[in-house]
GUVEXDREN-671142 format. One record per residue: residue in one letter; x, y, z of N, C-alpha, C in turn. Coordinates in steps of 0.02 Angstrom, whole numbers, padded with zeros to 5 digits, always signed. Example, Ala and Ser with C-alpha at 12.3 -4.5 7.8 and 13.67 -1.06 7.14 Angstrom:
2
A+00660-00284+00390+00615-00225+00390+00660-00165+00390/S+00642-00112+00354+00684-00053+00357+00645+00002+00394/
***
This chain:
231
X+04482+04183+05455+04436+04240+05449+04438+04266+05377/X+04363+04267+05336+04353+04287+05276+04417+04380+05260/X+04427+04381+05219+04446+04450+05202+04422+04501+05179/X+04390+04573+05200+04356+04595+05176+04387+04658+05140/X+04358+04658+05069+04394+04689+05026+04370+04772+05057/X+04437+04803+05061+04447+04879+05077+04453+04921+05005/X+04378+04974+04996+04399+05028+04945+04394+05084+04986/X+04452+05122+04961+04469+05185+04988+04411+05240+04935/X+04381+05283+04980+04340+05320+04922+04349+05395+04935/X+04417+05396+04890+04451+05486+04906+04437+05509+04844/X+04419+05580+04829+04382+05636+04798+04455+05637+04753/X+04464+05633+04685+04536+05653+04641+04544+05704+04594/X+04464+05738+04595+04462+05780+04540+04444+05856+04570/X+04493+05857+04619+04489+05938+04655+04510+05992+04583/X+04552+05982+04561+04566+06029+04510+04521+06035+04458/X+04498+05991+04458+04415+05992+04399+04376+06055+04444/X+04369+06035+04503+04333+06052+04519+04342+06128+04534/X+04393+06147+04544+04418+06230+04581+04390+06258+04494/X+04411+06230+04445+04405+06256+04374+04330+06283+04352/X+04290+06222+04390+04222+06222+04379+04184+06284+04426/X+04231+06297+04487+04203+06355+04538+04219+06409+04499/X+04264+06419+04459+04285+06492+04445+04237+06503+04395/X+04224+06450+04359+04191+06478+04273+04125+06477+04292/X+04111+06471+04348+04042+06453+04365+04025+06513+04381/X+04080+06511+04455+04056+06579+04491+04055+06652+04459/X+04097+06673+04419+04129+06710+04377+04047+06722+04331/X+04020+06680+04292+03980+06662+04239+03908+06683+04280/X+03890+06650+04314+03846+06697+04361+03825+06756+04380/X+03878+06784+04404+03885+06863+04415+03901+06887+04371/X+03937+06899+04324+03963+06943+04297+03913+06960+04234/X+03871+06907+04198+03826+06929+04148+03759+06988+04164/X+03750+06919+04242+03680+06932+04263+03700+07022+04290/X+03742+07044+04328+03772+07132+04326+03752+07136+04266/X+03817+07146+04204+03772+07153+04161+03714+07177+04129/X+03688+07118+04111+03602+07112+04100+03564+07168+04164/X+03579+07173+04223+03546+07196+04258+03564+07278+04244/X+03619+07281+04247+03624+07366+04233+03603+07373+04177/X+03599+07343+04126+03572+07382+04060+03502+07381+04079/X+03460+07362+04110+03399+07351+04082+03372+07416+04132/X+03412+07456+04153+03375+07498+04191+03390+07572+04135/X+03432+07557+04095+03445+07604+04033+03418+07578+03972/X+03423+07531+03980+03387+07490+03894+03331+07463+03897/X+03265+07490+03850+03215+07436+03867+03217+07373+03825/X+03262+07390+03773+03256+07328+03727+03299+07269+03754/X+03258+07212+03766+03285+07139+03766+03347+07127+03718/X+03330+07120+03665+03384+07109+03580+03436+07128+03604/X+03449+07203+03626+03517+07235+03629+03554+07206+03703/X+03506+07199+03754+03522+07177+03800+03543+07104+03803/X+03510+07059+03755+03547+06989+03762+03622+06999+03690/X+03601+07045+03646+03672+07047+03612+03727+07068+03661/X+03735+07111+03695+03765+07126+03750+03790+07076+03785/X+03741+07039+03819+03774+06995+03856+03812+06917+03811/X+03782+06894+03748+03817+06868+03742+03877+06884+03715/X+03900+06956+03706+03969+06951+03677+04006+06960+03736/X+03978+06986+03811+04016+06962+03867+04013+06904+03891/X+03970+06867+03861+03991+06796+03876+04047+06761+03856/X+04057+06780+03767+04089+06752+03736+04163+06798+03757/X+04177+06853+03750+04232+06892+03790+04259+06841+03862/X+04200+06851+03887+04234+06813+03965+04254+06742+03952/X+04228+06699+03930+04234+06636+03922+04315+06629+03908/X+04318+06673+03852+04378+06661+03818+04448+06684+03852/X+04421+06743+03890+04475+06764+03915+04502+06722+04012/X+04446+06700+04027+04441+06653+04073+04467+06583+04090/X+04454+06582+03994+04485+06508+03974+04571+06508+03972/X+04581+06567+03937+04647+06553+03929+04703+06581+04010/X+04651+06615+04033+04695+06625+04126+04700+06548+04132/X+04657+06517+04144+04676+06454+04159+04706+06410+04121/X+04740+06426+04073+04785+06400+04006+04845+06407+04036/X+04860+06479+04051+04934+06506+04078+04933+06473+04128/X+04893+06494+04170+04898+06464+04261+04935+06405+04251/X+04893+06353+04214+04927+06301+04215+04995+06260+04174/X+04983+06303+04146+05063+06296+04098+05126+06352+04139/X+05115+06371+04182+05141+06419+04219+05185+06368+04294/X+05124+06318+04317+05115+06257+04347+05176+06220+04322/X+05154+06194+04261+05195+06160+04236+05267+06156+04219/X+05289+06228+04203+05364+06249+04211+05382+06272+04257/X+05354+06265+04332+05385+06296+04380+05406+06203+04389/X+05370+06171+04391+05379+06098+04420+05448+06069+04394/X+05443+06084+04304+05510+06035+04265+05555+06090+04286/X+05561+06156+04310+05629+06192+04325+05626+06169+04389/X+05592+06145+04431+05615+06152+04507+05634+06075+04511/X+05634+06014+04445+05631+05947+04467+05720+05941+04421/X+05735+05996+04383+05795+05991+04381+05822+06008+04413/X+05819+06056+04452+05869+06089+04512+05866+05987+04561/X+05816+05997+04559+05827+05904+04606+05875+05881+04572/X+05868+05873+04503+05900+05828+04473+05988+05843+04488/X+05995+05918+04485+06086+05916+04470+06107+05935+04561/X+06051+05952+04600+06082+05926+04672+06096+05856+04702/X+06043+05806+04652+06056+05738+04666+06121+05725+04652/X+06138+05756+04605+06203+05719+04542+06253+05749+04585/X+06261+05825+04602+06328+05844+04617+06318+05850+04700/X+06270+05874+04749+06284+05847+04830+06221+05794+04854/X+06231+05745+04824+06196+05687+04846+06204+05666+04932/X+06260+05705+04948+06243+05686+05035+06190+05743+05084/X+06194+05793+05029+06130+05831+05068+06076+05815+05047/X+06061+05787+04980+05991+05766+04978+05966+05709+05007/X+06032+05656+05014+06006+05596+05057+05981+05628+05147/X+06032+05671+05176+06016+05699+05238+05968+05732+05228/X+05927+05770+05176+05858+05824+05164+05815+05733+05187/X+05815+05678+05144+05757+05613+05139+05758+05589+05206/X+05805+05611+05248+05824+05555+05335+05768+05611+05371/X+05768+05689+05356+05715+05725+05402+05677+05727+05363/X+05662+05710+05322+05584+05715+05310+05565+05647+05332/X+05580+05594+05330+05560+05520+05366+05564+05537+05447/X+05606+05571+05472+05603+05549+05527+05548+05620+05564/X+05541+05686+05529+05471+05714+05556+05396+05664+05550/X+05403+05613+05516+05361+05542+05530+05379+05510+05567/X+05415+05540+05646+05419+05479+05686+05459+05437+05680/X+05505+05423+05608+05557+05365+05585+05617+05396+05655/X+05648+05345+05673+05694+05348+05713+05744+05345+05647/X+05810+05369+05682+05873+05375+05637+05896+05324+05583/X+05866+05273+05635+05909+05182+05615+05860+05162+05541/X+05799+05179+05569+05739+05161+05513+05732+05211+05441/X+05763+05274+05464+05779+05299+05404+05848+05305+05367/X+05892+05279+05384+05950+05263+05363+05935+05211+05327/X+05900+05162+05333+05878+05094+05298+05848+05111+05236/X+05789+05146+05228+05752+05198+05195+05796+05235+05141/X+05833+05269+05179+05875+05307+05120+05925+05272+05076/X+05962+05226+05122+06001+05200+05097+05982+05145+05018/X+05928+05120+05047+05867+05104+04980+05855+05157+04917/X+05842+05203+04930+05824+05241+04885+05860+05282+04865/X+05939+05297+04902+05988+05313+04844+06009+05263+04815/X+05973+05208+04795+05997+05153+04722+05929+05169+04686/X+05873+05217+04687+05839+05218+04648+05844+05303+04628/X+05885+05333+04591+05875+05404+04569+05829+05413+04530/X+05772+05408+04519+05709+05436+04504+05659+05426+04549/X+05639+05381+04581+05613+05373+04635+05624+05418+04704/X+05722+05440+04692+05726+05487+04756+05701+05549+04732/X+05703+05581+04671+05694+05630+04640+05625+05654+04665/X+05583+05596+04659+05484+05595+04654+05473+05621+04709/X+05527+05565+04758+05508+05607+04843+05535+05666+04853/X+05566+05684+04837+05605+05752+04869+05549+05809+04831/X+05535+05783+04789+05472+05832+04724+05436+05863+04784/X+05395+05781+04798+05321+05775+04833+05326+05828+04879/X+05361+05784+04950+05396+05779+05007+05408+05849+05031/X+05459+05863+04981+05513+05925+05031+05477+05988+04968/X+05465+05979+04936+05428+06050+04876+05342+06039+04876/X+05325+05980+04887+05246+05990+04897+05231+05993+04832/X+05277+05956+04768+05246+05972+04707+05222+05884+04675/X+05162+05905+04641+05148+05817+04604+05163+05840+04522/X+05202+05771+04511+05202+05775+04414+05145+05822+04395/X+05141+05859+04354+05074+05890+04307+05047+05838+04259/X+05004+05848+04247+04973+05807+04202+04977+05852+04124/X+04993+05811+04092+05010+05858+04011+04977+05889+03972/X+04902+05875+03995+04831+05896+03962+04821+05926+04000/X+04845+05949+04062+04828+05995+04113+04819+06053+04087/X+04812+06092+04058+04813+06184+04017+04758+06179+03995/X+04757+06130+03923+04717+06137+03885+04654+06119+03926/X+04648+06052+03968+04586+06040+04001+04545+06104+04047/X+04614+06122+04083+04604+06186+04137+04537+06238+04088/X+04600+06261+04033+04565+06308+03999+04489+06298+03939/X+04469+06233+03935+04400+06190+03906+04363+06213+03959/X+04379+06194+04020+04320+06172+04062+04306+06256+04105/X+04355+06289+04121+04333+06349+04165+04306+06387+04117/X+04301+06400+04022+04274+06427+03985+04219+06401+03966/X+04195+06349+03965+04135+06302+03988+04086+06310+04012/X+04112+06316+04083+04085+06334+04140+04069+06407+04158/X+04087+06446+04110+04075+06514+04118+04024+06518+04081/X+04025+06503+04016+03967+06508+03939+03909+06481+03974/X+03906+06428+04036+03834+06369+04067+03835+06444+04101/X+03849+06446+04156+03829+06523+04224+03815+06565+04163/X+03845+06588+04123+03816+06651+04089+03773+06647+04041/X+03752+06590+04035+03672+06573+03998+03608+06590+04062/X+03635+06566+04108+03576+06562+04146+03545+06626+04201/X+03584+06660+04207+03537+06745+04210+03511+06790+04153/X+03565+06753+04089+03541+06802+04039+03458+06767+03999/X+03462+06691+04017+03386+06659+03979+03311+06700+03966/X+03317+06727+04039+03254+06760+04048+03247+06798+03998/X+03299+06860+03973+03302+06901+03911+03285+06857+03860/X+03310+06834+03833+03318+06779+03756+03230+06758+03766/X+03175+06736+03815+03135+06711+03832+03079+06754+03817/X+03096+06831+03864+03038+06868+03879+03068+06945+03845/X+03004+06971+03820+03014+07025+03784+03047+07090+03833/X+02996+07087+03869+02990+07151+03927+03067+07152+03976/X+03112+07189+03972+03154+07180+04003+03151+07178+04112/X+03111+07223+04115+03115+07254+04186+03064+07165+04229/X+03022+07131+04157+03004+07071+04182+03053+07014+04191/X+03098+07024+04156+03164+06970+04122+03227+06978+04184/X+03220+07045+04210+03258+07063+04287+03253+07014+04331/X+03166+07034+04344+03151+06974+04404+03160+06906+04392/X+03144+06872+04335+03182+06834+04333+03226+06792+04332/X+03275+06841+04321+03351+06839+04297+03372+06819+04389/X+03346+06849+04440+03372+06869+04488+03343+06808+04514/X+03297+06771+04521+03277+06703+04536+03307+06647+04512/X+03319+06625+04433+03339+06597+04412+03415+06586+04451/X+03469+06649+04459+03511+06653+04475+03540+06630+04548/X+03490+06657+04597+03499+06640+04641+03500+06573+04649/X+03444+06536+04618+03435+06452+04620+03475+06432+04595/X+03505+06442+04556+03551+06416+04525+03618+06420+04558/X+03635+06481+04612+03683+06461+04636+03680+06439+04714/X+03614+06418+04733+03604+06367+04768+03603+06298+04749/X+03592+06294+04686+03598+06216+04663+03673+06199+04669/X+03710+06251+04633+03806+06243+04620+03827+06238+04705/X+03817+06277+04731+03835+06255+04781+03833+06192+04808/X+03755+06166+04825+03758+06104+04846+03788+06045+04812/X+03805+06069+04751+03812+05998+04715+03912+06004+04725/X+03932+06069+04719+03988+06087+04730+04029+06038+04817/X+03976+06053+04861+03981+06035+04895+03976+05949+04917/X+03927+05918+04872+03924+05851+04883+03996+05831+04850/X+04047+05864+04794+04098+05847+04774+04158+05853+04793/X+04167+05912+04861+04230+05928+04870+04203+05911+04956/X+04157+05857+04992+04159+05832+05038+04130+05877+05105/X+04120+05944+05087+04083+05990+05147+04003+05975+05152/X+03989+05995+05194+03909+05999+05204+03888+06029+05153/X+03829+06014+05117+03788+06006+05052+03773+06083+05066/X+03716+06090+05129+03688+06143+05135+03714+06198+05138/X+03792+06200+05203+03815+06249+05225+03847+06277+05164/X+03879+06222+05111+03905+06248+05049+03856+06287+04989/X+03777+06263+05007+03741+06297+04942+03722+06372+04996/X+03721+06374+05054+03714+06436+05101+03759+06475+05069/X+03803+06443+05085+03883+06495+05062+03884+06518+04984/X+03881+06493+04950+03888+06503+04887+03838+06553+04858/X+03774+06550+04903+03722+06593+04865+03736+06650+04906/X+03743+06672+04962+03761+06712+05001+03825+06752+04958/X+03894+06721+04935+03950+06774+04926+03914+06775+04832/X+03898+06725+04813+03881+06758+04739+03830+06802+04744/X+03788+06795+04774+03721+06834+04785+03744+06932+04800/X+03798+06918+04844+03845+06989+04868+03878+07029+04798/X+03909+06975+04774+03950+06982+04725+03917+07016+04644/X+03857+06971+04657+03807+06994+04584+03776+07062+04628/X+03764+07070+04673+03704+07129+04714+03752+07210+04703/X+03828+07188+04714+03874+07248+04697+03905+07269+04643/X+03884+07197+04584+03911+07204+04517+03862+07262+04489/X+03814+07232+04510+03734+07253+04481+03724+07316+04495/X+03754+07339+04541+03744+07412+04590+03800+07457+04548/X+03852+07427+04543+03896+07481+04510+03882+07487+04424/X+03839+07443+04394+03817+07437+04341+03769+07509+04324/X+03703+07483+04379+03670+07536+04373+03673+07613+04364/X+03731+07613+04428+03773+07678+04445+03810+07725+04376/X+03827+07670+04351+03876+07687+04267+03822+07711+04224/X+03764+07656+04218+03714+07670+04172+03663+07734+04173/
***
């Protein structure tokens, strides 16, 4: 019988992707508020898109670098928690081999089959290290570009969302016309993020662009409200 070649087709770029929800979602609402509260105090466009882009550029930056720390934050919790592995391996190596026998055998491994198992992999001390990481802490290696990428892409992704409620201004003179707008553009737009959000992290397309325009839609409707309120 011919062999038929098996590809596994699993989603790897969840963390791209949570990066891309924040600077998105964030970038969306927060200009288009904004833009929307001034224009019920300001008639001028000019001042109103200078405005928003220096909260663009404010947010971006400060957005970017949360996700700088976050993940460099990530990153030293992992190398302090993979040395603590390291000097429990070295000095009570019989509790970490007994920690590797229950975590195999909450898989069903009977005693005999994980004794075999362990006994294997205390001749590999980095390999036992990886599992006990994974396994018993739930942690994966970081990736080393992890910060800097984190913090590119969620500041990115904020500067794209916060172009696109503020366009209408930059476009159209009349501000109270540049509103309506703003408020179309926006919405579509976070019906598009959604769905596409959704074709990437594996949920229903729709229920995800439903969702997304629904809590941003909330989110910009109360930004916008307490904007006004100030103004």
């Amino acid at each position: 019988m011919p062999t038929v070649a098996h590809h596994e087709k699993h989603f790897t770029a969840s963390e791209t992707v949570r990066d891309i929800v924040i600077g998105m979602s964030d970038g969306l609402t927060v200009p288009f508020a904004l833009a929307a509260g001034l224009t019920g105090a300001i008639a001028a466009t000019g001042i109103i898109v200078t405005a928003g882009l220096a909260e663009i550029s404010a947010g971006s930056i400060a957005m970017g670098l949360g996700g700088y720390l976050a993940a460099r934050s990530d990153a030293e919790h992992y190398h302090s928690e993979r040395a603590r592995e390291e000097r429990e391996v070295e000095h009570v190596p019989e509790l970490e081999a007994h920690g590797v026998a229950e975590i195999l055998e909450s898989y069903s491994l009977t005693a005999d089959q994980s004794a075999t198992i362990v006994s294997a992999m205390c001749q590999r001390r980095e390999a036992w290290i990886d599992f006990m990481m994974r396994f018993e802490l739930g942690l994966e290696t970081p990736d080393p570009k992890r910060a800097v990428t984190s913090a590119l892409t969620i500041a990115g992704a904020y500067i794209f969302g916060g172009l696109i409620p503020l366009s209408p201004y930059i476009v159209l003179s009349n501000a109270r016309d540049a509103l309506v707008f703003s408020v179309v553009v926006t919405v579509a737009a976070l019906a598009v993020f959604g769905f596409v959000k959704g074709h990437f992290t594996g949920t229903r397309r729709a229920r995800s662009a439903i969702q997304t325009t629904l809590i941003g839609g909330i989110a910009a409707a109360t930004a916008f409200a307490i904007a006004r309120a100030i103004s």
